[in-house]
C-alpha positions in Angstrom: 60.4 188.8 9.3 62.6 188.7 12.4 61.8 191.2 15.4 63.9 194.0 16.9 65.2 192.0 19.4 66.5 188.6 17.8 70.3 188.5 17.1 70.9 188.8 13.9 71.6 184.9 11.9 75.4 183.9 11.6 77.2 183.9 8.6 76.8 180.1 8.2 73.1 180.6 8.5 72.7 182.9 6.3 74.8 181.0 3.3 72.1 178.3 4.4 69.5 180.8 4.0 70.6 181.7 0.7 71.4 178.0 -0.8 68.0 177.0 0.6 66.2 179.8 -1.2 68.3 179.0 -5.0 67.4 175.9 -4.2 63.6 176.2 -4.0 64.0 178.5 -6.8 65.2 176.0 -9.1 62.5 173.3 -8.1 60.1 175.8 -8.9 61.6 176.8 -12.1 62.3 173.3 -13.2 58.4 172.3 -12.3 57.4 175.5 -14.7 59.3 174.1 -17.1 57.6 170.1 -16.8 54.3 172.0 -16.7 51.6 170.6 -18.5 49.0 172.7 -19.8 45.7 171.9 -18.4 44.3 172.7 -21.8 46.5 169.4 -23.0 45.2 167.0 -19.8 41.8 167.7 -20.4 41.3 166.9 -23.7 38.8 164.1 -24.6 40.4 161.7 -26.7 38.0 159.0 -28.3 38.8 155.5 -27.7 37.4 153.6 -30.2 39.2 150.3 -29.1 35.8 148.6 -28.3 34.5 149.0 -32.1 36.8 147.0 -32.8 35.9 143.9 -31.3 37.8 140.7 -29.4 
């Protein structure tokens, strides 16, 4: 939050602002969208490779 006092942010600024903030937002959404379920990365799967021999 900005105080009373602090002039308020150019124009330029705030298009920054803004196309910093869309940006984040689509890292975030694109991340949500990768996202693994940590149901799926903790699942023990067997290896039986061993068994099988040289």
């Amino acid at each position: 939050m900005r105080e009373q006092n602090e002039p308020v942010a150019s124009r330029g600024e705030q298009i920054e602002a803004a196309e910093h903030e869309a940006a984040k937002r689509r890292i975030l959404a694109q991340a949500e969208a990768e996202r693994v379920p940590v149901e799926d990365t903790t699942r023990a799967v067997p290896d039986r490779r061993w068994r099988r021999g040289l």
